[in-house]
C-alpha positions as CSV (number, residue, x, y, z in Angstrom):
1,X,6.1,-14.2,4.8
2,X,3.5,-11.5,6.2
3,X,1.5,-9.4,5.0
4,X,3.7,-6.8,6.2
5,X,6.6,-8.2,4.7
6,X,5.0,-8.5,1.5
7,X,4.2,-4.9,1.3
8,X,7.6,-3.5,1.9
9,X,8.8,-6.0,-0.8
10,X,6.5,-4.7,-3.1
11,X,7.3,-0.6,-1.6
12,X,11.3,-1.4,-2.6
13,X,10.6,-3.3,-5.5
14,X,8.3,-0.4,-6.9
15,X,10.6,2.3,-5.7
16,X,14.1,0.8,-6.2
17,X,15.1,1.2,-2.2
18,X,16.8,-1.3,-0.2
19,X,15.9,-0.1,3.2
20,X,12.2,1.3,4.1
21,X,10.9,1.7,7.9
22,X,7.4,2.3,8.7
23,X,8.2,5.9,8.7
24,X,9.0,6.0,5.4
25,X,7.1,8.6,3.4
26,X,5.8,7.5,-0.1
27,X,6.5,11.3,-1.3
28,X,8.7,12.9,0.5
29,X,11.3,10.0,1.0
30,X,10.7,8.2,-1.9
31,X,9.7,10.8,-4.1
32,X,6.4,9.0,-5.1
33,X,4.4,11.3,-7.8
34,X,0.3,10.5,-7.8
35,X,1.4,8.0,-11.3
36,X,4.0,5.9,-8.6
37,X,1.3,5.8,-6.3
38,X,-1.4,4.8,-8.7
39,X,0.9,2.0,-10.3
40,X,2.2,1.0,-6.4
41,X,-1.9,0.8,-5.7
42,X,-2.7,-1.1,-8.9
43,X,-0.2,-4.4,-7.9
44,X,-1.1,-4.4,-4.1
45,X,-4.4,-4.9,-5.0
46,X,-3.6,-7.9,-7.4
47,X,-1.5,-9.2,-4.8
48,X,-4.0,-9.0,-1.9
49,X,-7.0,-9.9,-4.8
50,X,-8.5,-5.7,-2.9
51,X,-10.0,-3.0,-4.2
52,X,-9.0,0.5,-3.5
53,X,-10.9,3.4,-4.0
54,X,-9.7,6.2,-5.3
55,X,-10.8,8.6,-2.6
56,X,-8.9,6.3,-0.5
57,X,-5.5,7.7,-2.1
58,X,-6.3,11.3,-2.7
59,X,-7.8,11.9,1.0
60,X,-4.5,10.6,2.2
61,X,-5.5,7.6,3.8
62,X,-1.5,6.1,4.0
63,X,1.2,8.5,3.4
64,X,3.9,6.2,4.9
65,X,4.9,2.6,4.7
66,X,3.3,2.2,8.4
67,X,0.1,3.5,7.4
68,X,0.3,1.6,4.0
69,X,0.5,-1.8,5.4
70,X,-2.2,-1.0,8.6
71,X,-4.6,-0.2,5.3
72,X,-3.5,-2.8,3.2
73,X,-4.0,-5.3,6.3
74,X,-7.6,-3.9,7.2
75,X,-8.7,-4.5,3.6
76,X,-7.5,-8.0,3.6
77,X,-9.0,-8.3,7.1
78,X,-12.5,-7.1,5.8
79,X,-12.8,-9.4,2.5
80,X,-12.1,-12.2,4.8
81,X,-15.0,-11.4,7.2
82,X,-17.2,-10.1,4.1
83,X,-17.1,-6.5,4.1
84,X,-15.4,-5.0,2.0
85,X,-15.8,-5.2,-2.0
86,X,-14.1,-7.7,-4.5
């Protein structure tokens, strides 16, 4: 299984959806408040062993499944190479 297949699992395991595409908007489609989003950040950073800061989520880093998984993947991609913290 990818990484990218991971994170949608977790996305519609978090948000009870069967279907998500990359478009998929954490708010406005699946009516994520700041608390889903928080809880939804907490487990894919036990499951990719990441640390996301906070000003990560509030500046809007990934507001859609497509943009979740290109910054879940370039954090993993950094603590492999050493850059990034944890």
């Amino acid at each position: 299984m990818t990484n990218d297949d991971k994170i949608k699992n977790i996305v519609k395991q978090h948000f009870c959806v069967e279907v998500l595409g990359n478009k998929t908007r954490l708010q406005e489609d699946l009516l994520a408040d700041s608390l889903g989003i928080m809880e939804l950040v907490m487990e894919l950073e036990d499951v990719f062993d990441i640390s996301i800061p906070e000003n990560d989520i509030r500046d809007g880093k990934f507001t859609t499944v497509g943009e979740l998984i290109i910054y879940i993947n370039e954090r993993t991609q950094e603590k492999k190479i050493g850059i990034g913290k944890k």
